[in-house]
N, CA, C and O atoms as a Maestro MAE file, in Angstrom:
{
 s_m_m2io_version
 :::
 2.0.0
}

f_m_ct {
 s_m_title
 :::
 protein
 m_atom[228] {
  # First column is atom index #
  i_m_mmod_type
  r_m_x_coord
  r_m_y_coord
  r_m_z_coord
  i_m_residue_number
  s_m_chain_name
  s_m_pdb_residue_name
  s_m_pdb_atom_name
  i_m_atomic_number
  :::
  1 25 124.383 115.436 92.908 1 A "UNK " " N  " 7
  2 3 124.642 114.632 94.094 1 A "UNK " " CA " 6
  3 2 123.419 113.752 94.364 1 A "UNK " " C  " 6
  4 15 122.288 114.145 94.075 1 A "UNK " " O  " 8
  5 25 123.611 112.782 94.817 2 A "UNK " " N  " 7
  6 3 122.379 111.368 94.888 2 A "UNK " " CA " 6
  7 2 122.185 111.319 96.577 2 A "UNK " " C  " 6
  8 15 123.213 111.288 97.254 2 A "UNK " " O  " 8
  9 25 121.263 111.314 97.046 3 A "UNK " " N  " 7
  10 3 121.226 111.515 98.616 3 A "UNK " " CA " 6
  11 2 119.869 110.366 98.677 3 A "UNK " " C  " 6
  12 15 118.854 110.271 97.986 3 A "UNK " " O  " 8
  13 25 120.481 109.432 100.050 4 A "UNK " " N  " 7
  14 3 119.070 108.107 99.476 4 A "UNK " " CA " 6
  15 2 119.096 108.589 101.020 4 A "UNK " " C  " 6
  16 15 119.960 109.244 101.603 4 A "UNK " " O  " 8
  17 25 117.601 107.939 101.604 5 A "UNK " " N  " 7
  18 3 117.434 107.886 102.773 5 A "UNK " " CA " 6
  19 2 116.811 106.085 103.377 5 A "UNK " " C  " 6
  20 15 116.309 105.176 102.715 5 A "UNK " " O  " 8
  21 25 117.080 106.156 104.607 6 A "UNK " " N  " 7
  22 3 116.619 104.868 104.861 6 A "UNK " " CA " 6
  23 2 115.181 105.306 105.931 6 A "UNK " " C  " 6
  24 15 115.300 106.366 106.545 6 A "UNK " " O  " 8
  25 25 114.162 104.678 106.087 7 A "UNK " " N  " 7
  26 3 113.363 105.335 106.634 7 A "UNK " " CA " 6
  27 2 113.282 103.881 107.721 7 A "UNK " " C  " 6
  28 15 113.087 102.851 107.075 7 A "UNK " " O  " 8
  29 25 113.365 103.737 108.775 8 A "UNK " " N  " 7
  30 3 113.316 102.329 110.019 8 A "UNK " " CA " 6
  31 2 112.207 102.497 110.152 8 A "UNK " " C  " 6
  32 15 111.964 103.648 110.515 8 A "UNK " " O  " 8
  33 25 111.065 101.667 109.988 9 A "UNK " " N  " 7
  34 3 109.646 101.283 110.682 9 A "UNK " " CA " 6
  35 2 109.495 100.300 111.491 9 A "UNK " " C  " 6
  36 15 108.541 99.579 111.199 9 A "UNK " " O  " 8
  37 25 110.152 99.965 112.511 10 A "UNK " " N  " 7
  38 3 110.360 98.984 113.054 10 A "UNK " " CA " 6
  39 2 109.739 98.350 114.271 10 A "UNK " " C  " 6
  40 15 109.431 97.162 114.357 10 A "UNK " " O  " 8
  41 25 109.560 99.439 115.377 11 A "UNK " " N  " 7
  42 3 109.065 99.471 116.350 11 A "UNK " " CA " 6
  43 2 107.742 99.126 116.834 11 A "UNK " " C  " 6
  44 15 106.857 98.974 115.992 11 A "UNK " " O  " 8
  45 25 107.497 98.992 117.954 12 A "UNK " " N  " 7
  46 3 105.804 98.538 117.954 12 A "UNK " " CA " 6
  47 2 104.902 99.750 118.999 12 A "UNK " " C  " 6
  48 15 103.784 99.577 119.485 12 A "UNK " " O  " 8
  49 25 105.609 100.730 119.114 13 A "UNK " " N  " 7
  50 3 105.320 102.173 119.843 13 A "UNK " " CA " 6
  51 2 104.945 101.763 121.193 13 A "UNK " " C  " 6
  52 15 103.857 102.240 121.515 13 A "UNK " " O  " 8
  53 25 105.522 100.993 122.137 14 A "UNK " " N  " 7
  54 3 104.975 100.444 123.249 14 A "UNK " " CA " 6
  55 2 104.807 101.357 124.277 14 A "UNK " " C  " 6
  56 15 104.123 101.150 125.279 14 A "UNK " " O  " 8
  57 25 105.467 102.428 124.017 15 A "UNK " " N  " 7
  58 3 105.786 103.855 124.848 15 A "UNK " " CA " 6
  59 2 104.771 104.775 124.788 15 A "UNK " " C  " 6
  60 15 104.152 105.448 125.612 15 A "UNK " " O  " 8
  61 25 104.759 104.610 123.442 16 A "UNK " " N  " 7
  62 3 103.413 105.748 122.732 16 A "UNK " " CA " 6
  63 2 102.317 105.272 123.421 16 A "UNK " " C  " 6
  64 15 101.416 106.100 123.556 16 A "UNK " " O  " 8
  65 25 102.093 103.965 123.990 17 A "UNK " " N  " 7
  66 3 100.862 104.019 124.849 17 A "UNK " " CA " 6
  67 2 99.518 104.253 123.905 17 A "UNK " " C  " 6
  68 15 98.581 104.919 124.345 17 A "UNK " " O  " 8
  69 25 99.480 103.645 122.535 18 A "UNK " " N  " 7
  70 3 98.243 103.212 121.435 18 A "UNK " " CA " 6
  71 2 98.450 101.779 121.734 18 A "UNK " " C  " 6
  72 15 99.293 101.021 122.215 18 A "UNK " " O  " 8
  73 25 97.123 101.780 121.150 19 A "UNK " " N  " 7
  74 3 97.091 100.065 120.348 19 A "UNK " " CA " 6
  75 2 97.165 100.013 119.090 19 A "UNK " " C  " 6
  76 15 96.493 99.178 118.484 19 A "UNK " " O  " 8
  77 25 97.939 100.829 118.475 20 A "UNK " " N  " 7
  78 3 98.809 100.741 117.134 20 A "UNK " " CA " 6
  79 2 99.700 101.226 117.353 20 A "UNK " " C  " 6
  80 15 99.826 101.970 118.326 20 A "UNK " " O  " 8
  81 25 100.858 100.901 116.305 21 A "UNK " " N  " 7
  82 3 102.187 101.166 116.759 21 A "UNK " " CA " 6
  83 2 101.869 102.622 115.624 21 A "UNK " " C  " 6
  84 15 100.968 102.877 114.824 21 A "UNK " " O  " 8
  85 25 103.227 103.403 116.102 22 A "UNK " " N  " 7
  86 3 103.449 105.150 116.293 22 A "UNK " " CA " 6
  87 2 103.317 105.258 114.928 22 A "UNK " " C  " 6
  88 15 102.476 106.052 114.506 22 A "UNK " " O  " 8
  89 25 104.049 104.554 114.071 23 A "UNK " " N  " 7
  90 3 103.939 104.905 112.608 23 A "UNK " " CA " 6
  91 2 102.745 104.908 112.044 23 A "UNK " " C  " 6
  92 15 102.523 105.713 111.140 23 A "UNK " " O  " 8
  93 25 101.738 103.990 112.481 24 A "UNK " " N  " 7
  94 3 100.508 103.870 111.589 24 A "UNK " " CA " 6
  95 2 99.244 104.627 112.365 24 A "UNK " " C  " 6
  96 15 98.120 104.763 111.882 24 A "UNK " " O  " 8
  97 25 99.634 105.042 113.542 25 A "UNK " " N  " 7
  98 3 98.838 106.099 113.888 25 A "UNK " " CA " 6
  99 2 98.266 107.580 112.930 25 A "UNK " " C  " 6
  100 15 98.874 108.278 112.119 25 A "UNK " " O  " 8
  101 25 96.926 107.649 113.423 26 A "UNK " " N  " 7
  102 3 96.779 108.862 112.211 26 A "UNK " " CA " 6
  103 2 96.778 110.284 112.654 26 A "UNK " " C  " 6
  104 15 96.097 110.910 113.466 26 A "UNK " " O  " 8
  105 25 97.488 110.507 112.080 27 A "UNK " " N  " 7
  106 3 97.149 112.387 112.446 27 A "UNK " " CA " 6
  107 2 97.013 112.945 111.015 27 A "UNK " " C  " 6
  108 15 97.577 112.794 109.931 27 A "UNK " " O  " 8
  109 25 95.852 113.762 111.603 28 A "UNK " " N  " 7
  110 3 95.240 114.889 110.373 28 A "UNK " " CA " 6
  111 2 94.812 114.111 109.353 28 A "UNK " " C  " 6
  112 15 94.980 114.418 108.173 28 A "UNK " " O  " 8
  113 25 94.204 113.004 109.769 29 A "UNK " " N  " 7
  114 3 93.865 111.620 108.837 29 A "UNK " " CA " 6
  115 2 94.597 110.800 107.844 29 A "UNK " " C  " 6
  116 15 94.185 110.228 106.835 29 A "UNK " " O  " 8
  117 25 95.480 110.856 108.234 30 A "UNK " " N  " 7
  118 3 96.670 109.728 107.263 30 A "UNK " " CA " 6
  119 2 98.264 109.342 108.580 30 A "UNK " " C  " 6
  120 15 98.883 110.033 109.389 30 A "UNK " " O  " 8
  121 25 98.320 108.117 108.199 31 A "UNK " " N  " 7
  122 3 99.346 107.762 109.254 31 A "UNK " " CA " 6
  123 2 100.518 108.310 109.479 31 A "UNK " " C  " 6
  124 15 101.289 107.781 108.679 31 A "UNK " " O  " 8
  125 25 100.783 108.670 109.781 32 A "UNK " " N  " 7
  126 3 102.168 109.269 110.328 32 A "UNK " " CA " 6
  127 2 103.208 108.674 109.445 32 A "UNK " " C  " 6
  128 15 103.803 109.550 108.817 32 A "UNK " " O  " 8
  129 25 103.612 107.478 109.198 33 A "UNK " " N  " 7
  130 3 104.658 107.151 108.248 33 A "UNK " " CA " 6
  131 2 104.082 107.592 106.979 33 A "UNK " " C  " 6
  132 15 104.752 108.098 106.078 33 A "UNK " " O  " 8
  133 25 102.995 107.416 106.938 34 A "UNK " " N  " 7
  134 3 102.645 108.794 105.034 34 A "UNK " " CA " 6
  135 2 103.014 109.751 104.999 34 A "UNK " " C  " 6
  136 15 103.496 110.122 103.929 34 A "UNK " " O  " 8
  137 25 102.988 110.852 106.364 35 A "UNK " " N  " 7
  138 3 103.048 112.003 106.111 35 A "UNK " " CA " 6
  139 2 104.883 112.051 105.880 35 A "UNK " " C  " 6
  140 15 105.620 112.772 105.208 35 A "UNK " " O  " 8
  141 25 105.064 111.145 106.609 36 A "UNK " " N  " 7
  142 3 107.048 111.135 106.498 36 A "UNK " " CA " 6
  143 2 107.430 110.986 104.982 36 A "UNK " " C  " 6
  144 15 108.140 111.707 104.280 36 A "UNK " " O  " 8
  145 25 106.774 109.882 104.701 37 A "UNK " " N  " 7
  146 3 107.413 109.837 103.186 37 A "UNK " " CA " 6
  147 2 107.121 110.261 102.149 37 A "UNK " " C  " 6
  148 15 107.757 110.040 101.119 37 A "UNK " " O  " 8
  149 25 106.012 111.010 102.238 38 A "UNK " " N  " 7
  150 3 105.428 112.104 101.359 38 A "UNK " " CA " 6
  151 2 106.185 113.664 101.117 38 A "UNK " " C  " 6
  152 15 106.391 114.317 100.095 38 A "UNK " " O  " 8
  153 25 106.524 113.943 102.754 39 A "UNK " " N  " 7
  154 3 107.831 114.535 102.621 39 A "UNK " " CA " 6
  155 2 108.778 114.375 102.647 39 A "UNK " " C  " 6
  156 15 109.444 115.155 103.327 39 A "UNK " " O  " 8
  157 25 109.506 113.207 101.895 40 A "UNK " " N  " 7
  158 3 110.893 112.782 101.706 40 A "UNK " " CA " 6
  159 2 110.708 112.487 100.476 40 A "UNK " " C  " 6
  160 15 111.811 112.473 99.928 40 A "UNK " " O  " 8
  161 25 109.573 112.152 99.481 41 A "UNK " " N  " 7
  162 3 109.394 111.515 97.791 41 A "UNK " " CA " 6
  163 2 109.266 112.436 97.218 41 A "UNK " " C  " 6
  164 15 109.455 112.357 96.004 41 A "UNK " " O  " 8
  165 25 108.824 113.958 97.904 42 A "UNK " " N  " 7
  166 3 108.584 115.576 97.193 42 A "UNK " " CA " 6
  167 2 109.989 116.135 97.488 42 A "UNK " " C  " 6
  168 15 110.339 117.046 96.738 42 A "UNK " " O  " 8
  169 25 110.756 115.801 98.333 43 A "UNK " " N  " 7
  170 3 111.678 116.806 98.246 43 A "UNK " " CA " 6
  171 2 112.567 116.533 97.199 43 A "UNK " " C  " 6
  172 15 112.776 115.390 96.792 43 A "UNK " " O  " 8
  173 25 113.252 117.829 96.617 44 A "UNK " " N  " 7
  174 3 114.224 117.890 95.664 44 A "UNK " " CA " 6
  175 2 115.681 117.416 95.502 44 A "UNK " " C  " 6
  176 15 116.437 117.190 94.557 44 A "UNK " " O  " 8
  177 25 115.740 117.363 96.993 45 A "UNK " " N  " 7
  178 3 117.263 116.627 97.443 45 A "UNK " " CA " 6
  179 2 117.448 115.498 97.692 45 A "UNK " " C  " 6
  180 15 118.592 115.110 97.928 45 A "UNK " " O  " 8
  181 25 116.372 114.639 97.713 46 A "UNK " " N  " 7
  182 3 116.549 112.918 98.022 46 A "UNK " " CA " 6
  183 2 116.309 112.204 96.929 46 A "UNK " " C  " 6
  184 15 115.196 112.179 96.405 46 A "UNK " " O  " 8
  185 25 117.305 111.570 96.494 47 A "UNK " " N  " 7
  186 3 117.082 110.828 94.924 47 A "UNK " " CA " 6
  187 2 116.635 109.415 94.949 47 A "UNK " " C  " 6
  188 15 116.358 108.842 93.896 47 A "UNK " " O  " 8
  189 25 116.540 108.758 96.231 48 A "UNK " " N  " 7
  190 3 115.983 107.295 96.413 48 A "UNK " " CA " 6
  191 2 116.070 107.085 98.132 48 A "UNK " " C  " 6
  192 15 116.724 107.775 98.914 48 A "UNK " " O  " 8
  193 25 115.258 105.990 98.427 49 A "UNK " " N  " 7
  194 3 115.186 105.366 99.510 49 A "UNK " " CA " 6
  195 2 114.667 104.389 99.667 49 A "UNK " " C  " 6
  196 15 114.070 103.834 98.746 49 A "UNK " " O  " 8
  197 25 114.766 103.743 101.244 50 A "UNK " " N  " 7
  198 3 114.389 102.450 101.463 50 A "UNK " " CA " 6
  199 2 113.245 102.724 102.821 50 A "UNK " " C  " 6
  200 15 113.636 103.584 103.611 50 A "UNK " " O  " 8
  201 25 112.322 102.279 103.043 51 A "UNK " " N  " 7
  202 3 112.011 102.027 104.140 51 A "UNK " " CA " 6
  203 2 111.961 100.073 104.873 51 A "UNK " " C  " 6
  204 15 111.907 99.036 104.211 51 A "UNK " " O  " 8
  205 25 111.988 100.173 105.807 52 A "UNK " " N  " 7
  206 3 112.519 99.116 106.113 52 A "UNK " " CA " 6
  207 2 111.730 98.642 107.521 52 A "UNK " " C  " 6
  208 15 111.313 99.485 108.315 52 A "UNK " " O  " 8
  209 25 111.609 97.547 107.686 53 A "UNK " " N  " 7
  210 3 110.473 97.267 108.347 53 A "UNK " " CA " 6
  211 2 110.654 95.717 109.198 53 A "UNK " " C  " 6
  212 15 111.113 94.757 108.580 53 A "UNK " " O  " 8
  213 25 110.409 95.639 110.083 54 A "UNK " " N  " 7
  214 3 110.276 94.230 110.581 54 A "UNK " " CA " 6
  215 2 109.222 93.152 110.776 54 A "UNK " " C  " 6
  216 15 108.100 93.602 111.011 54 A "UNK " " O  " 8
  217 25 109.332 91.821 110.732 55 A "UNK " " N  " 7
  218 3 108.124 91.140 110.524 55 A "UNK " " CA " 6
  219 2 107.629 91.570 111.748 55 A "UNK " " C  " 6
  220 15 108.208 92.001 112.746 55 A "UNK " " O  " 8
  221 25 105.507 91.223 111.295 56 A "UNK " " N  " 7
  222 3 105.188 91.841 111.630 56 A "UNK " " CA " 6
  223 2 104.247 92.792 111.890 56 A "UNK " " C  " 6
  224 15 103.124 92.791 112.394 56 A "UNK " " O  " 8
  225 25 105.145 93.782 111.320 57 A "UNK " " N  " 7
  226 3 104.587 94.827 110.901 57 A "UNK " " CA " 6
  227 2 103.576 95.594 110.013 57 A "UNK " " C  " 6
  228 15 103.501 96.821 110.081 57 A "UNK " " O  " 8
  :::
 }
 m_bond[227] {
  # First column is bond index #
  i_m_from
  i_m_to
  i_m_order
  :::
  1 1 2 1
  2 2 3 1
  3 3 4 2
  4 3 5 1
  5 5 6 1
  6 6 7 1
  7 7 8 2
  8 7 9 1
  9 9 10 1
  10 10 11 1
  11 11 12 2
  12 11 13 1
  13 13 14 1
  14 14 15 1
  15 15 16 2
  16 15 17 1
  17 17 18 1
  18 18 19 1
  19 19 20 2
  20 19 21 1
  21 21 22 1
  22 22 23 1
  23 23 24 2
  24 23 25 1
  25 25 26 1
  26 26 27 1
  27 27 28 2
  28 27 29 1
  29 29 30 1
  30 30 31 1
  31 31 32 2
  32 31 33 1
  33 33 34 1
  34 34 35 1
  35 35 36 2
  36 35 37 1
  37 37 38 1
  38 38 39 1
  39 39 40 2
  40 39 41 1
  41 41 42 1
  42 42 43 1
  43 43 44 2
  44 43 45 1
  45 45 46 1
  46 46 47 1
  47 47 48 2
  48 47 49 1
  49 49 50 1
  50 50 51 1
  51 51 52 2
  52 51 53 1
  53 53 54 1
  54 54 55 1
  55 55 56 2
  56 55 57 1
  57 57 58 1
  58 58 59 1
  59 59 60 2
  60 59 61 1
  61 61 62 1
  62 62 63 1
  63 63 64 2
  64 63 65 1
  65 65 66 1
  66 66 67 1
  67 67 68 2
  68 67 69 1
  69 69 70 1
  70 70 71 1
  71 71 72 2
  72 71 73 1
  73 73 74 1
  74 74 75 1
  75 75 76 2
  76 75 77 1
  77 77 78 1
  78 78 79 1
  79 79 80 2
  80 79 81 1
  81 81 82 1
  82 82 83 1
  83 83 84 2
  84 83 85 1
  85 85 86 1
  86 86 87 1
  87 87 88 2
  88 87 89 1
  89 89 90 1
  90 90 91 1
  91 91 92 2
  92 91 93 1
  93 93 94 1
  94 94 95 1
  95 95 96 2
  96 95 97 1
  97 97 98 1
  98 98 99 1
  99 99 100 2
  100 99 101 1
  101 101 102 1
  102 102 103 1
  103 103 104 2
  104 103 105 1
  105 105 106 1
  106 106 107 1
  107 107 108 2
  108 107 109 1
  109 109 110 1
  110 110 111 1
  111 111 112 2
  112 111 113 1
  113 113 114 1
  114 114 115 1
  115 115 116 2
  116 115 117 1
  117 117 118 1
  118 118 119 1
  119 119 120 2
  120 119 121 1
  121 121 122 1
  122 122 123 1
  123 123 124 2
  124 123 125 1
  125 125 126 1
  126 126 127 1
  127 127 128 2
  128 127 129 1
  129 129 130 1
  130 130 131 1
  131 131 132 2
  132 131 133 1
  133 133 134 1
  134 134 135 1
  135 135 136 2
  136 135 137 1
  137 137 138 1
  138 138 139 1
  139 139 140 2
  140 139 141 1
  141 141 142 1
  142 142 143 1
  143 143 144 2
  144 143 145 1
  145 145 146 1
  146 146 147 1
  147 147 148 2
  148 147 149 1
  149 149 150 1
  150 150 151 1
  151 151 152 2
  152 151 153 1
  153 153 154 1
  154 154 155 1
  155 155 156 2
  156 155 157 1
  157 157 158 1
  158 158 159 1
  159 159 160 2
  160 159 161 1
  161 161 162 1
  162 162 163 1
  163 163 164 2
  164 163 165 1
  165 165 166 1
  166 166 167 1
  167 167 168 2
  168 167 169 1
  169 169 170 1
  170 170 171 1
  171 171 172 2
  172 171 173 1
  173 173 174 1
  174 174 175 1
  175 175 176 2
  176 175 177 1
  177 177 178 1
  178 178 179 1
  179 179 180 2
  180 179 181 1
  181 181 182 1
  182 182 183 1
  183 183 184 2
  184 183 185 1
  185 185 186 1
  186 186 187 1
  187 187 188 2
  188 187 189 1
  189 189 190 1
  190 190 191 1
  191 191 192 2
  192 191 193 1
  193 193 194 1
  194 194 195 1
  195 195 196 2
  196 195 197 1
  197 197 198 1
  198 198 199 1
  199 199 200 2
  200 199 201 1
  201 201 202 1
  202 202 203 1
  203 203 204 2
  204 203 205 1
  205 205 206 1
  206 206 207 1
  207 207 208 2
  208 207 209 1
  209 209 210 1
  210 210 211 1
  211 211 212 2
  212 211 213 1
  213 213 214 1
  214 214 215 1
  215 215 216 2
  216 215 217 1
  217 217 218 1
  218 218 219 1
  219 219 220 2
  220 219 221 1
  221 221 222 1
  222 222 223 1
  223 223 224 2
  224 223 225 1
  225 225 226 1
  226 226 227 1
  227 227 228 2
  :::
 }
}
């Protein structure tokens, strides 16, 4: 079975209350959208994806 994911980076975290938006914030020293797709490119069940992004960004 082929299971793709789409990953939305879109936003500008205006909520999150940084002066970077939420995804590129770092925790545990690497941005938050790394740590996402690091665990989505290791797992065994996802055979492709997209992340997707707006200008921008």
């Amino acid at each position: 079975m082929n299971v793709s994911v789409i990953i939305p980076v879109t936003g500008k975290g205006k909520r999150f209350g940084e002066e970077v938006p939420k995804q590129f914030y770092e925790l545990a020293g690497q941005p938050i959208i790394l740590h996402t797709v690091k665990n989505i490119i290791t797992s065994p069940l996802i055979s492709g994806g997209v992340i997707v992004c707006g200008a921008g960004i």
